[in-house]
N, CA, C and O atoms as a printed pandas DataFrame, in Angstrom:
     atom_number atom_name residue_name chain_id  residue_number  x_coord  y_coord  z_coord
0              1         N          UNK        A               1    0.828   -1.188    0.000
1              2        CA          UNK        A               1    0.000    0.000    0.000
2              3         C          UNK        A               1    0.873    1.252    0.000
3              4         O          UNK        A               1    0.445    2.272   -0.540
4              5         N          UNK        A               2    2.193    1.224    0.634
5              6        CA          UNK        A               2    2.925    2.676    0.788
6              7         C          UNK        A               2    3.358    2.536   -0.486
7              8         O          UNK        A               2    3.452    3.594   -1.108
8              9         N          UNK        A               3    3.608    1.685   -0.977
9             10        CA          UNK        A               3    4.021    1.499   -2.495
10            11         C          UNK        A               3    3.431    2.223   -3.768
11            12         O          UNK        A               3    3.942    2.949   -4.621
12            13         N          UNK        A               4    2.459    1.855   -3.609
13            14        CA          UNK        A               4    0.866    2.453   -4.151
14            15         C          UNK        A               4    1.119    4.341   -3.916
15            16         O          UNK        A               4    1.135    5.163   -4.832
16            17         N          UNK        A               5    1.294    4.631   -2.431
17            18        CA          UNK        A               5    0.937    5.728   -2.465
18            19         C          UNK        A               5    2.223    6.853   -3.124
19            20         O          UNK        A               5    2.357    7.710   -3.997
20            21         N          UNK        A               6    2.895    6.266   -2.190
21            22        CA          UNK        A               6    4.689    6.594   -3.024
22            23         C          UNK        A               6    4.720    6.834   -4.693
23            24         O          UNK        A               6    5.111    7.848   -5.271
24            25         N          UNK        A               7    4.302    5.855   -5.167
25            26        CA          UNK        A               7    4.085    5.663   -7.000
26            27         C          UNK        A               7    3.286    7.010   -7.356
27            28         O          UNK        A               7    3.820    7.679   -8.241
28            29         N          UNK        A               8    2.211    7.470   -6.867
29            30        CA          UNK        A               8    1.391    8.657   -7.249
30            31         C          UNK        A               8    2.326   10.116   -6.919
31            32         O          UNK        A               8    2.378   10.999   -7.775
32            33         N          UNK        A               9    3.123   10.270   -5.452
33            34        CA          UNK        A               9    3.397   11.047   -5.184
34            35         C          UNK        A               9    4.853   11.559   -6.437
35            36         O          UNK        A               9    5.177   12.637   -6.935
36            37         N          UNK        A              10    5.343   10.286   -6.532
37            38        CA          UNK        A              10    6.826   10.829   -7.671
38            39         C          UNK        A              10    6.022   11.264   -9.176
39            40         O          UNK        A              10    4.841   11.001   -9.401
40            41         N          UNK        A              11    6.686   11.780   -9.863
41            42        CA          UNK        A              11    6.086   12.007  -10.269
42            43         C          UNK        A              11    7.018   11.314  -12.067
43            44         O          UNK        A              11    8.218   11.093  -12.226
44            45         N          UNK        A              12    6.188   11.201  -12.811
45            46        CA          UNK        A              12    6.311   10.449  -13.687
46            47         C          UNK        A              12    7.222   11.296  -14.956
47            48         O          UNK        A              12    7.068   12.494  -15.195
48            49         N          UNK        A              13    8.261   10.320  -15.743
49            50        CA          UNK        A              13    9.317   10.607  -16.263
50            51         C          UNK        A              13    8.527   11.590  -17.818
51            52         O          UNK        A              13    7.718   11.094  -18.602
52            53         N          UNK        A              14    9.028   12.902  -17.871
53            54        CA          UNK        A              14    8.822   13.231  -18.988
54            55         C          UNK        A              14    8.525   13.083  -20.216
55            56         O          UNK        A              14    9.631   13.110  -20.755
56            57         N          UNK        A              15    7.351   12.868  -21.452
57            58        CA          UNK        A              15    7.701   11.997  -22.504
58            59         C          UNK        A              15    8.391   12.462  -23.370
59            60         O          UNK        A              15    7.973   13.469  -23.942
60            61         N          UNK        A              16    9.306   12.054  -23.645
61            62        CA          UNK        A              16   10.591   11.935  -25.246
62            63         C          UNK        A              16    9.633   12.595  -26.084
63            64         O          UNK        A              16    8.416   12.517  -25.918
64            65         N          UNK        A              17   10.434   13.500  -27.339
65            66        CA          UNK        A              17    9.486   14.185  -28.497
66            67         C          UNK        A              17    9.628   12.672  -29.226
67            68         O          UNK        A              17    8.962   12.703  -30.261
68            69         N          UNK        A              18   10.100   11.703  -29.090
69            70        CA          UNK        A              18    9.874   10.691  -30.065
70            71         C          UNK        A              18    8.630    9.885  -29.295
71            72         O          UNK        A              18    7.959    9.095  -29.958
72            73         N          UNK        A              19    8.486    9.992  -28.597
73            74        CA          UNK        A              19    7.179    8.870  -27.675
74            75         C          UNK        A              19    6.193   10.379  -28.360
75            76         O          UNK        A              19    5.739   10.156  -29.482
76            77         N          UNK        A              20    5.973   11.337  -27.970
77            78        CA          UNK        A              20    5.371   12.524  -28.591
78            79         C          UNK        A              20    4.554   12.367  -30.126
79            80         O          UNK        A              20    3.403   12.244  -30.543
80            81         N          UNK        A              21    5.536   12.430  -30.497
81            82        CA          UNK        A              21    5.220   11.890  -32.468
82            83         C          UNK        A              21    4.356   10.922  -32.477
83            84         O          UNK        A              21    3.240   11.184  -32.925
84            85         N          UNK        A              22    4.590    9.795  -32.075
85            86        CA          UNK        A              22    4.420    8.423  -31.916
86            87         C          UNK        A              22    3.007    8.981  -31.607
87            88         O          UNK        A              22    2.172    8.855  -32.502
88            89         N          UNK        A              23    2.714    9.457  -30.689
89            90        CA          UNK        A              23    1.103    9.255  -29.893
90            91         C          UNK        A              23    0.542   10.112  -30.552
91            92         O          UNK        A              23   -0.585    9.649  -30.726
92            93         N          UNK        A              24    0.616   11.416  -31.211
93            94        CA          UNK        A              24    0.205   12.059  -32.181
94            95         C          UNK        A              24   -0.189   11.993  -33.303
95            96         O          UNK        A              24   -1.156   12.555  -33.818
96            97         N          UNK        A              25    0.707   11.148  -33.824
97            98        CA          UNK        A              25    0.796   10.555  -34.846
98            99         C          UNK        A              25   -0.359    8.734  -35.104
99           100         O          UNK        A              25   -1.062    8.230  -35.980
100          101         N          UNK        A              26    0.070    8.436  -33.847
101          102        CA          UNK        A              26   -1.724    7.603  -33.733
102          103         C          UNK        A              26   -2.860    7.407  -33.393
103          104         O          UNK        A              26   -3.677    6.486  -33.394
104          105         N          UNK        A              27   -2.735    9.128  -32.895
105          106        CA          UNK        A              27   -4.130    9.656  -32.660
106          107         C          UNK        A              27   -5.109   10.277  -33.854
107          108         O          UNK        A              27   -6.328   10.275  -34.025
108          109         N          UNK        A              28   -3.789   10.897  -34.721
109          110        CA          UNK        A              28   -4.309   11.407  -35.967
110          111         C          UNK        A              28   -4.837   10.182  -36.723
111          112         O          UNK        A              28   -6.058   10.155  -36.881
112          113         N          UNK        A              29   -3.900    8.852  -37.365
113          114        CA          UNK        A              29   -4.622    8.046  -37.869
114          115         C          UNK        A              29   -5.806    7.345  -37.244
115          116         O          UNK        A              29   -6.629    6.786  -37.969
116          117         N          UNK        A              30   -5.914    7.349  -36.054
117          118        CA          UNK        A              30   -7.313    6.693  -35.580
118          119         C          UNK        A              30   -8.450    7.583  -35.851
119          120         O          UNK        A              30   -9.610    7.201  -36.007
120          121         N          UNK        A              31   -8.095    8.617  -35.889
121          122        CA          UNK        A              31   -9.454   10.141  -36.437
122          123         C          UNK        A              31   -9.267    9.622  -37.412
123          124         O          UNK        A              31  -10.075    8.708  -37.249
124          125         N          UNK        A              32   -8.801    9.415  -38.448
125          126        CA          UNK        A              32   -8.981    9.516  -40.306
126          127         C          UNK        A              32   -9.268    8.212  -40.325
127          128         O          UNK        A              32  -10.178    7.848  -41.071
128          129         N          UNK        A              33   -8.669    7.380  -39.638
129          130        CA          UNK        A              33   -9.332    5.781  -40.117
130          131         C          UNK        A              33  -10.812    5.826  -40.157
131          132         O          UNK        A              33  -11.337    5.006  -40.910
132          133         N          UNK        A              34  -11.715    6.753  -39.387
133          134        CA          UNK        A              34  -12.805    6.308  -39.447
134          135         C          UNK        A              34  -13.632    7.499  -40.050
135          136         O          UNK        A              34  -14.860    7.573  -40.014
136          137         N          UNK        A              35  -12.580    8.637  -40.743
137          138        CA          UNK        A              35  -13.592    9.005  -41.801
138          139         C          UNK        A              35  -13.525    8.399  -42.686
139          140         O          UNK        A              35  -12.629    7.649  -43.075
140          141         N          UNK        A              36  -15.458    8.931  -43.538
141          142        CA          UNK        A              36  -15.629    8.403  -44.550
142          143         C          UNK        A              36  -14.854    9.425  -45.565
143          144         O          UNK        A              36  -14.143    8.722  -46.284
144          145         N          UNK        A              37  -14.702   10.851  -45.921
145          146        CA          UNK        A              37  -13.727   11.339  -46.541
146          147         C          UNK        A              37  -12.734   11.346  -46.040
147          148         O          UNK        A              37  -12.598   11.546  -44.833
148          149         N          UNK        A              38  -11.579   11.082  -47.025
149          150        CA          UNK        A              38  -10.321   11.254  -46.412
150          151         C          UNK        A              38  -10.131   12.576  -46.598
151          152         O          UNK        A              38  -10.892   13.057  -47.437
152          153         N          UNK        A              39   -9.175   13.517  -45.968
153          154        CA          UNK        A              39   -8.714   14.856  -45.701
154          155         C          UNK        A              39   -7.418   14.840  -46.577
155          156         O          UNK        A              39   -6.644   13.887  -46.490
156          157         N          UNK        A              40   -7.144   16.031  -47.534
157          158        CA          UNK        A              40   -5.945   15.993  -48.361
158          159         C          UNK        A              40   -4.325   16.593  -47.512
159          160         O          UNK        A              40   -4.183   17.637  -46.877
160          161         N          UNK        A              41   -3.336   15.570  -47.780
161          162        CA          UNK        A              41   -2.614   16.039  -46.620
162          163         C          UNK        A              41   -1.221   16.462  -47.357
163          164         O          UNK        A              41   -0.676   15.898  -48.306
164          165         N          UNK        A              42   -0.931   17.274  -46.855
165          166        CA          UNK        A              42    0.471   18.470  -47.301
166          167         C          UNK        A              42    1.284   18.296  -46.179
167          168         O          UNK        A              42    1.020   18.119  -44.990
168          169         N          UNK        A              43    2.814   18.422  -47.099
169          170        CA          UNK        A              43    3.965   18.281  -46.436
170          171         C          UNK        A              43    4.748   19.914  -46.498
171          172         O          UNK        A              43    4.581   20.602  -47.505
172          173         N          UNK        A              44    5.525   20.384  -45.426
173          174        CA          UNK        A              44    5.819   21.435  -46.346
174          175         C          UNK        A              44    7.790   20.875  -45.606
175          176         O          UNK        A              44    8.201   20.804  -44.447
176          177         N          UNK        A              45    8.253   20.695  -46.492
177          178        CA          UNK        A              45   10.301   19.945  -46.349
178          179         C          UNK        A              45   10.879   20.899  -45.287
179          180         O          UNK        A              45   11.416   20.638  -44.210
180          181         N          UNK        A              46   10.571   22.305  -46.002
181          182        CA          UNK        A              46   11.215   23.297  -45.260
182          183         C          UNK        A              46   11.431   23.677  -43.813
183          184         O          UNK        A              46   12.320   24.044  -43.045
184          185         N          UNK        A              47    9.875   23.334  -43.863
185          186        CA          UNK        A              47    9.536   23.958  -42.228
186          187         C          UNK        A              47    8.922   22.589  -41.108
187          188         O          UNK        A              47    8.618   22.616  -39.915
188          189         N          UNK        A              48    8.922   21.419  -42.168
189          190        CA          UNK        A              48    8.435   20.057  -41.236
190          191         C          UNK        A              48    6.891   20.385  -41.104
191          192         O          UNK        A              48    6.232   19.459  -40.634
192          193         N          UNK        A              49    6.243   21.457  -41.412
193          194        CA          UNK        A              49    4.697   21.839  -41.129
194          195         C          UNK        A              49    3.697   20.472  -41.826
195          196         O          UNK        A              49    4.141   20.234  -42.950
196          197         N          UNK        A              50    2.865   19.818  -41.584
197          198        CA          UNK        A              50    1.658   19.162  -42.146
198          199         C          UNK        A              50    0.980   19.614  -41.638
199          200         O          UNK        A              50    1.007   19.988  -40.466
200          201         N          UNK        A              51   -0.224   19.737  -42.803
201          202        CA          UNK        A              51   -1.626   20.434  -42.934
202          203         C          UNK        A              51   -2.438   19.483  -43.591
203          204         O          UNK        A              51   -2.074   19.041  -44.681
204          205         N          UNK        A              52   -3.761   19.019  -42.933
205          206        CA          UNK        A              52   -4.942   18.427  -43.787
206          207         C          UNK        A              52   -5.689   20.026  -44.341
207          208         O          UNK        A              52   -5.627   21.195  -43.961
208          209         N          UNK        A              53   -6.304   19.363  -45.303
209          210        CA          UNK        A              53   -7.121   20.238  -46.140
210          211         C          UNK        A              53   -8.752   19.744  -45.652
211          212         O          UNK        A              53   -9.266   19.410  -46.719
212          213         N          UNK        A              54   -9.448   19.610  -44.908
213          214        CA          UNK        A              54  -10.905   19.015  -44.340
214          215         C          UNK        A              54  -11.623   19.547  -45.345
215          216         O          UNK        A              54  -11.425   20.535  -46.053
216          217         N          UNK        A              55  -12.782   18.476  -45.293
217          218        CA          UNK        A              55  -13.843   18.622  -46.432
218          219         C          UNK        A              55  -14.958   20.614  -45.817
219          220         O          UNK        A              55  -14.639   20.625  -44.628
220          221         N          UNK        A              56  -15.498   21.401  -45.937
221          222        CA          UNK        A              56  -16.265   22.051  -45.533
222          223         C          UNK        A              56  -17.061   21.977  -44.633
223          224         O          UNK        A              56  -17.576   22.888  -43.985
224          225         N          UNK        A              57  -17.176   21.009  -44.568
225          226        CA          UNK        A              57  -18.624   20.308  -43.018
226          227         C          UNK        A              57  -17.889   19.294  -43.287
227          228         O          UNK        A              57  -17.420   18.836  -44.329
228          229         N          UNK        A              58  -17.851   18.992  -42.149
229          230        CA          UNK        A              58  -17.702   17.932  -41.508
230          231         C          UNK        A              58  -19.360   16.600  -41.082
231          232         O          UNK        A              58  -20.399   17.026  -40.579
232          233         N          UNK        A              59  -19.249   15.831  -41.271
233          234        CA          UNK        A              59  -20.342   14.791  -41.374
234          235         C          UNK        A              59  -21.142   14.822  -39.529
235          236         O          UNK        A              59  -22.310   14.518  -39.286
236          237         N          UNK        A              60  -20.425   15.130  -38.823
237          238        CA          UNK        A              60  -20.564   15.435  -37.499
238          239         C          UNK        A              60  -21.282   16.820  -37.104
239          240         O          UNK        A              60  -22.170   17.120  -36.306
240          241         N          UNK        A              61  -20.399   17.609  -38.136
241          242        CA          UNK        A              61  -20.973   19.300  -37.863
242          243         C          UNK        A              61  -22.475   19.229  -38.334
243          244         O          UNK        A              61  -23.327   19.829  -37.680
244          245         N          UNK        A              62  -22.734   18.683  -39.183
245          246        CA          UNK        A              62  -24.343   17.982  -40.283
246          247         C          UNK        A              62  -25.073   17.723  -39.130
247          248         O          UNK        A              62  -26.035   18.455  -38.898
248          249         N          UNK        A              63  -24.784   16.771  -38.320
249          250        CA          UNK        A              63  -25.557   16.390  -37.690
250          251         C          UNK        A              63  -26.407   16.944  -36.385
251          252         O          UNK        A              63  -27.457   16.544  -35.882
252          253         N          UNK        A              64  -25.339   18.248  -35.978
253          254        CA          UNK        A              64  -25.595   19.572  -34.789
254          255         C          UNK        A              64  -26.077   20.638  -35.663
255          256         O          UNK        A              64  -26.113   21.712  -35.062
256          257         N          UNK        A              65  -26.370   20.688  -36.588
257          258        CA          UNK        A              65  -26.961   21.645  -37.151
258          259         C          UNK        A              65  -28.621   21.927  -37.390
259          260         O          UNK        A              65  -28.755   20.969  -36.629
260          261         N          UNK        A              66  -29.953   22.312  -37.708
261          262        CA          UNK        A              66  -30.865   22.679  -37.517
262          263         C          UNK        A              66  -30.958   22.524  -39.216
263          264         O          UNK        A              66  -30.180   22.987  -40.049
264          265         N          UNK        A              67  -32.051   21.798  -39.406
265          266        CA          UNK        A              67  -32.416   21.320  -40.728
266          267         C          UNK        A              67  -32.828   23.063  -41.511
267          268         O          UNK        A              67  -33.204   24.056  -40.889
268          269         N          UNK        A              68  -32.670   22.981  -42.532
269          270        CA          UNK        A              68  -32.696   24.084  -43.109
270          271         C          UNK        A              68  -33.927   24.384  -43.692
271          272         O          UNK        A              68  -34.405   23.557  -44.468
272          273         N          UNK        A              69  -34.630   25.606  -43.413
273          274        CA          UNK        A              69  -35.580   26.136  -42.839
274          275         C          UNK        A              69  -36.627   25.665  -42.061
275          276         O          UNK        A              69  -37.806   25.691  -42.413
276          277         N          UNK        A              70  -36.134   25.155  -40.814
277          278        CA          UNK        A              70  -36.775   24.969  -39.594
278          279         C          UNK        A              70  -36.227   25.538  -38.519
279          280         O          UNK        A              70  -36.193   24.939  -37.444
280          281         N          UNK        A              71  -35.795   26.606  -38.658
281          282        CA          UNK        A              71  -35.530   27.750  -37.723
282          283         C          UNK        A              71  -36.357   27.813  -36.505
283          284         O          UNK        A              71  -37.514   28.234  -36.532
284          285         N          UNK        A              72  -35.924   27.506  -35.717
285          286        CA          UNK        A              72  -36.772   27.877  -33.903
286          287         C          UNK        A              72  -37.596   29.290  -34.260
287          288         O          UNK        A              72  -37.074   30.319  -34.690
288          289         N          UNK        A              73  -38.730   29.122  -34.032
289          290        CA          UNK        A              73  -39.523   30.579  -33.743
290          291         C          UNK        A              73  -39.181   30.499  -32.336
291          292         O          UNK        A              73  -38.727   29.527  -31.730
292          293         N          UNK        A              74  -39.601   32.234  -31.685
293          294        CA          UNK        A              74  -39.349   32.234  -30.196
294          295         C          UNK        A              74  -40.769   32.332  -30.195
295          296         O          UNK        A              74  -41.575   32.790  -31.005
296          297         N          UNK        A              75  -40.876   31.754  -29.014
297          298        CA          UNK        A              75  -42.315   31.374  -28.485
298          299         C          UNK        A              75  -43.419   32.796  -27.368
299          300         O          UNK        A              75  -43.217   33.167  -26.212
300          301         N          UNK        A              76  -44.409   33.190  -28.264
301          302        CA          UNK        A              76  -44.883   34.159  -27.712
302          303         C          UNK        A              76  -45.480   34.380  -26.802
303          304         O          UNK        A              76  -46.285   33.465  -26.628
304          305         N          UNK        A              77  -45.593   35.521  -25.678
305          306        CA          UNK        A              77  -45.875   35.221  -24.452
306          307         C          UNK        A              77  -47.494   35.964  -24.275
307          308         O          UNK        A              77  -47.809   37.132  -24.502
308          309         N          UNK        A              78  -48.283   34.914  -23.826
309          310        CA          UNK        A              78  -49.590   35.769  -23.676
310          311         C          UNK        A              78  -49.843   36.892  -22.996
311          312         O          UNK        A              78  -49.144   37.013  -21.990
312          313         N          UNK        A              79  -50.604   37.756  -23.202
313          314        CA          UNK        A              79  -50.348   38.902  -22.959
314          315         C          UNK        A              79  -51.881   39.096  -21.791
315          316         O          UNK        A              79  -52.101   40.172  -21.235
């Protein structure tokens, strides 16, 4: 049990920019694995920069959105 508590109190070893990449890097493919569009992806040599290009809406954003023209009226108060 002091073992246990000891383990929480130290505190845990920094992660490496290579453990970094790594988890970034398979967080990004687990997002794109499960779109249905793929996103167009750019390298730029110079500066190491990658950029996706995303579709305009997103299939998710579609779905939080308010069908088009069914606009909420505000609801009037009797008088």
């Amino acid at each position: 049990m002091l073992k246990n508590l000891l383990a929480k109190m130290t505190k845990s070893p920094a992660e490496t920019q290579r453990q970094t990449v790594e988890r970034a890097l398979a967080e990004i493919n687990a997002v794109m694995g499960d779109m249905d569009v793929k996103p167009k992806l750019s390298f730029v040599p110079d500066t190491g920069e990658i950029s996706l290009e995303l579709p305009e809406q997103m299939p998710d954003e579609a779905l939080a959105l308010p069908a088009p023209g069914l606009e909420a009226e505000p609801e009037k108060k009797a008088a």
